[in-house]
C-alpha positions in Angstrom: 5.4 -18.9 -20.4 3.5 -16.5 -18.3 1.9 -17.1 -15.0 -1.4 -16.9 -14.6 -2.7 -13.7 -12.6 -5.3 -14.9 -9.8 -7.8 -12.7 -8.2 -6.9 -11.8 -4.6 -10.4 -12.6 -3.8 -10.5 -16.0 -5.5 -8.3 -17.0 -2.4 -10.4 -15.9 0.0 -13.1 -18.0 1.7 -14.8 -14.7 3.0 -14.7 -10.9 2.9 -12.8 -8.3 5.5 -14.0 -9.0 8.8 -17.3 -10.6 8.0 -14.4 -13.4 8.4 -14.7 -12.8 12.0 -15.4 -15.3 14.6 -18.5 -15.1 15.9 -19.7 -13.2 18.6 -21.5 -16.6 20.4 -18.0 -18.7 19.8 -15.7 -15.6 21.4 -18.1 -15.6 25.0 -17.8 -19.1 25.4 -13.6 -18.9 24.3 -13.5 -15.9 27.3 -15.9 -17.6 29.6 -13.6 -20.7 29.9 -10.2 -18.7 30.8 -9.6 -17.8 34.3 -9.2 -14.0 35.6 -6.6 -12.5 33.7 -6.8 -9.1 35.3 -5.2 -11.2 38.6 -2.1 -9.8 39.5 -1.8 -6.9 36.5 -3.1 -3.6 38.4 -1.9 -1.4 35.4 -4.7 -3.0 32.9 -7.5 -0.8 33.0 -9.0 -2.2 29.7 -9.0 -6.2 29.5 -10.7 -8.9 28.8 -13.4 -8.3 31.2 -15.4 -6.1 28.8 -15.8 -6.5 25.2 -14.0 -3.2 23.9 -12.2 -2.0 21.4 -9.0 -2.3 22.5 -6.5 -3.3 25.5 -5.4 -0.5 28.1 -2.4 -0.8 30.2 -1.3 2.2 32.4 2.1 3.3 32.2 2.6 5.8 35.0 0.0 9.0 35.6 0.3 10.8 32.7 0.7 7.8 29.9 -1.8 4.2 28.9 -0.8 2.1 26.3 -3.0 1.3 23.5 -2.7 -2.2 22.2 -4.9 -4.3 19.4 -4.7 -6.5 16.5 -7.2 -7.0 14.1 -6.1 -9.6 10.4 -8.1 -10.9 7.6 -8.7 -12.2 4.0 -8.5 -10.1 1.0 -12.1 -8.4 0.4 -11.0 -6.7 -3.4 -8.5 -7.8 -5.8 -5.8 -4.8 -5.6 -2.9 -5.7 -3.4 -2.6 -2.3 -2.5 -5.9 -1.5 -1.5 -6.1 -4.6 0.9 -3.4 -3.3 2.5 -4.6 0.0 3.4 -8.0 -1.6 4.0 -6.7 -4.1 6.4 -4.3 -1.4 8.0 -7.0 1.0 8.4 -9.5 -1.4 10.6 -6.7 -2.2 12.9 -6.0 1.1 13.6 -9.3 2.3 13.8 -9.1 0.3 17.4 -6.6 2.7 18.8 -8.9 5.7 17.7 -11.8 3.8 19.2 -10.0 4.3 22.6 -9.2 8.4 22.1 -6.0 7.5 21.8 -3.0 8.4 19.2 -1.2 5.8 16.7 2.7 5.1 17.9 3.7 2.2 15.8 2.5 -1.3 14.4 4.1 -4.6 13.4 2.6 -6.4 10.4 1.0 -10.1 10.4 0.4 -11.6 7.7 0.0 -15.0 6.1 0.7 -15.4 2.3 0.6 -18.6 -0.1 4.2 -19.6 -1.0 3.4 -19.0 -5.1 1.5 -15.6 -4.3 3.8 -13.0 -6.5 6.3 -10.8 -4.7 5.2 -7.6 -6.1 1.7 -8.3 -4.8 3.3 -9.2 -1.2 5.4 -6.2 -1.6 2.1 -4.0 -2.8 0.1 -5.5 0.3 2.5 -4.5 2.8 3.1 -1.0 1.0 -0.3 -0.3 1.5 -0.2 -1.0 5.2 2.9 0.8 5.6 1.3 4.1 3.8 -2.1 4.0 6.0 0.1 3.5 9.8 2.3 6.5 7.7 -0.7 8.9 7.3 -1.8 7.5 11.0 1.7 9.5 12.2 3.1 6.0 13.3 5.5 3.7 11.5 5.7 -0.1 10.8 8.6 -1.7 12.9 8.5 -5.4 12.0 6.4 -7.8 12.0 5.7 -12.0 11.4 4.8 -13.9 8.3 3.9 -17.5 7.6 2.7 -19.7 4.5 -1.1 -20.0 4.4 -3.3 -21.1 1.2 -5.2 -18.0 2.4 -4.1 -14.7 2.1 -4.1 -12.6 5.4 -2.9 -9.3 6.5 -3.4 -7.0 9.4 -1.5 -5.3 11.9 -1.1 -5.4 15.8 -0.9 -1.7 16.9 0.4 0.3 19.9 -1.2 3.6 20.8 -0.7 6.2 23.6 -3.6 8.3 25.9 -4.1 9.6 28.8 -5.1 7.6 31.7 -8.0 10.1 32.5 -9.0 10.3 28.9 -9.7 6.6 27.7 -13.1 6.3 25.6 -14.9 2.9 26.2 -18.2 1.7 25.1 -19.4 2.2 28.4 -20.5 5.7 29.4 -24.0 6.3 26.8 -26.3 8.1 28.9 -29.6 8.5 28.6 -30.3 12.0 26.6 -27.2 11.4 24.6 -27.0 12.1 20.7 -25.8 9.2 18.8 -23.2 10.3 15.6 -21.8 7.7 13.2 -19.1 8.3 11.1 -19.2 6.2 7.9 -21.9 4.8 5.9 -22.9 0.9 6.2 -22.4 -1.6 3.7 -19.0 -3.1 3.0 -19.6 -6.5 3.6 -22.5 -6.7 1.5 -20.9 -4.4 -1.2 -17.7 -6.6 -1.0 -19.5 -10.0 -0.8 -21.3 -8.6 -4.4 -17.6 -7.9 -5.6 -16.2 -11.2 -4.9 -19.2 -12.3 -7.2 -18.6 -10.3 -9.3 -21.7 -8.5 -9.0 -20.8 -5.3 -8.1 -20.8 -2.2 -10.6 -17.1 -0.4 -10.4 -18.5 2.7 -9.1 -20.2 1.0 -5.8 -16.8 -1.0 -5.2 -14.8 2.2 -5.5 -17.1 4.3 -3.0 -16.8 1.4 -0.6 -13.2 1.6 -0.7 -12.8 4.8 -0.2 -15.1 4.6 2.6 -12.7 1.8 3.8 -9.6 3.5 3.5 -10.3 6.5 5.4 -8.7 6.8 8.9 -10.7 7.4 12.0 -8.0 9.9 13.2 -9.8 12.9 12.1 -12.8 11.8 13.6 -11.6 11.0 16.6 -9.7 13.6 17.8 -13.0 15.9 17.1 -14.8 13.9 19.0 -12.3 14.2 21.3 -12.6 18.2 21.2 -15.9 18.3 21.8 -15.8 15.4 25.0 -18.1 12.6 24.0 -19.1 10.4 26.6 -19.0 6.5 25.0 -17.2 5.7 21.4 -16.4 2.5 19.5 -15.9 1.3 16.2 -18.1 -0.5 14.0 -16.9 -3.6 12.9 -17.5 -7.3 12.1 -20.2 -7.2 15.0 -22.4 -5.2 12.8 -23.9 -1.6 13.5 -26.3 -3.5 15.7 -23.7 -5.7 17.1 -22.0 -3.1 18.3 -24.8 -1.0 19.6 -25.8 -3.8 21.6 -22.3 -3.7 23.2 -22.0 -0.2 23.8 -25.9 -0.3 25.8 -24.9 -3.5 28.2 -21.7 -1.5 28.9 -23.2 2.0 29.7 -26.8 0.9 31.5 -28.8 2.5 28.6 -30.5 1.4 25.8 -29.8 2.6 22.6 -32.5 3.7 19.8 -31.6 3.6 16.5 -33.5 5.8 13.2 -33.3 3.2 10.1 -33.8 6.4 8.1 -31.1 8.3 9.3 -28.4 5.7 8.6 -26.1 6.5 5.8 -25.9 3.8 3.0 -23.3 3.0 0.5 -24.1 3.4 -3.1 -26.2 0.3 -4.3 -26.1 -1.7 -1.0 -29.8 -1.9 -0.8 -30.3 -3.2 -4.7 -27.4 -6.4 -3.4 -29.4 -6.8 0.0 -32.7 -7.1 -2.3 -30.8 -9.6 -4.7 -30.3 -11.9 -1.9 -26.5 -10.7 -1.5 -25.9 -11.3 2.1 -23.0 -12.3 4.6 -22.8 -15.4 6.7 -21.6 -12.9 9.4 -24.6 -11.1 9.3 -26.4 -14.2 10.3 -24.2 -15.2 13.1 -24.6 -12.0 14.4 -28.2 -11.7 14.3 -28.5 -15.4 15.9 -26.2 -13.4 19.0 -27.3 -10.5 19.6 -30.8 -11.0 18.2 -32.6 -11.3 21.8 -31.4 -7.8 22.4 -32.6 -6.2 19.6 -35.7 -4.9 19.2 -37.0 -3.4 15.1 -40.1 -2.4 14.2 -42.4 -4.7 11.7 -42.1 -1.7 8.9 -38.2 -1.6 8.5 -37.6 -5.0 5.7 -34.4 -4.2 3.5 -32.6 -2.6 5.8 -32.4 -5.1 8.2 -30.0 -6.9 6.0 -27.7 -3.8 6.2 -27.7 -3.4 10.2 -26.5 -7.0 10.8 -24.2 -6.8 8.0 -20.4 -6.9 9.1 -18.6 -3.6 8.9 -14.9 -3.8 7.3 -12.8 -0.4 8.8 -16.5 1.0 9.9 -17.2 4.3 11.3 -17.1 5.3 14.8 -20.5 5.5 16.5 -19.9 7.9 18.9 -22.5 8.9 22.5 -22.5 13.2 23.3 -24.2 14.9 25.5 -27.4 16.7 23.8 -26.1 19.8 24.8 -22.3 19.2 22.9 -24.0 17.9 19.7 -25.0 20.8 17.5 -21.0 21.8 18.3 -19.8 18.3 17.3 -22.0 18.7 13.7 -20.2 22.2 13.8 -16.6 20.8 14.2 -17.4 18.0 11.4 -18.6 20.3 9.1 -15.7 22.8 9.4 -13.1 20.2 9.2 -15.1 18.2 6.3 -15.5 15.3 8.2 -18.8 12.8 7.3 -20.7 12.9 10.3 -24.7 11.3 10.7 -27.0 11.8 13.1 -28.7 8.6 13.8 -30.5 7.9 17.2 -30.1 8.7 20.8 -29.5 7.1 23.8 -32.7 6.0 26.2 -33.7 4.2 29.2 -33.9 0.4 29.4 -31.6 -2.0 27.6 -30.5 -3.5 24.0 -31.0 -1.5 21.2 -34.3 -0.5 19.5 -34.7 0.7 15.5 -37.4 2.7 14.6 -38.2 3.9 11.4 
């Protein structure tokens, strides 16, 4: 008698990392521990500020580059997940200008969940932290009803050469990386609302390594860099301004869009993790009465996002150069200003 194939998704009670906890929950978590940094003078990036990853200096020349980053199955194939999943969590090392050394996998499956689709999930993983230049060297799984996968991942920099969120100045040109979307376009999938062609561009978009994209903007010596993630593109702008001094202003026009995201935003196809992280970060955000629809997009919770990347006015028509010679997606979508939070502007 055959077994009944289930939908990936089917087990999943959200999609990617619009799963994440919310930013309101985590600053009351962190406000309740005690000073971590006490008695570790080799972490230079900790808990203290909300960046992409953790930094711990090695000796002069070498950091270490550490982060983890799981969740539920946001499309049906195994495979895909995997390299989905794999590809967020690296994109934290890239984040940090640093380089991919290895990654362990953790993962949570349901005891009756197929072998081949474990075995596809993990392949997946292994292929992206392959292409990375890095290799998976173990791991730890457990039974779940849910699926989860991810990867904790060790990376190496320079001490002199970290990239944080902090260090936007004003004049600076703001770049992005990817277009926004995928938790809306993934939240219309898991309905089964979403036309093949959308899904497929999203993935792709999902799949895609930073790596490239970082070390350009590495070339060209941006001044502040993160990822945009479950936090939102608004989220995460809001981060990047309190850690730099600056405010950051934000084009809606200028942002690049998946195919067909705005039709599910105007059929009411929305995340609940766009709504926790407008309720955070909403006092700090400032968008001008004309901009409707896309509002839904710059709250929505990025799955393996671009980077949105802070250079000097003076570097930027070289870092458009650089992406266009290498055929790297690059958008130009605000600049960084005076004051605080983040402004959008039509």
């Amino acid at each position: 008698m055959a077994t009944e194939t289930r939908r990936l998704t089917e087990l999943a009670s959200c999609a990617g990392c619009a799963g994440k906890a919310g930013a309101a929950l985590l600053s009351e978590v962190l406000a309740a521990l005690p000073d971590l940094r006490a008695g570790a003078p080799g972490l230079l990036v900790g808990l203290e500020s909300p960046d992409d990853a953790a930094v711990f200096r090695l000796n002069e020349e070498q950091a270490i580059v550490a982060t983890v980053d799981f969740f539920g199955p946001l499309v049906d194939d195994p495979y895909d997940y995997g390299a989905i999943a794999a590809a967020n969590a690296l994109s934290d090392v890239y984040a940090m200008g640093a380089d991919v050394l290895l990654a362990l996998n953790v993962s949570a499956f349901p005891e009756d969940l197929p072998v081949d689709t474990i075995a596809a999930i993990l392949r997946g993983g292994a292929d992206k932290v392959a292409e990375a230049g890095g290799i998976v060297a173990g791991g730890h799984t457990i039974r779940d009803a849910e699926p989860k996968y991810g990867l904790c991942v060790l990376g190496i920099v320079h001490p002199q050469r970290i990239l944080t969120k902090g260090g936007a100045q004003p004049g600076d040109v703001l770049f992005l990386t990817k277009p926004l979307g995928t938790g809306i376009v993934a939240t219309a999938a898991m309905l089964d609302q979403a036309v093949r062609e959308h899904l497929h561009a999203a993935v792709a978009s999902m799949t895609r390594l930073n790596k490239q994209a970082s070390l350009l903007a590495r070339d060209v010596g941006v001044n502040a860099m993160t990822d945009v993630t479950g936090f939102s593109l608004l989220g995460h702008g809001c981060e990047m301004a309190a850690a730099s001094g600056a405010a950051l202003r934000i084009s809606a026009s200028a942002l690049p869009l998946l195919p067909g995201v705005i039709d599910y935003a105007a059929a009411g196809i929305t995340t609940g993790g766009a709504q926790r992280n407008r309720e955070h970060f909403a006092a700090r955000v400032r968008i001008e009465d004309a901009i409707e629809m896309v509002q839904e997009l710059l709250w929505d919770p990025q799955t393996s996002g671009g980077l949105l990347i802070a250079v000097a006015r003076d570097h930027a028509d070289e870092m458009s150069k650089l992406f266009a010679e290498a055929g790297e997606p690059l958008w130009r979508v605000g600049e960084v200003v005076a004051g605080t939070g983040v402004e959008v502007v039509p």
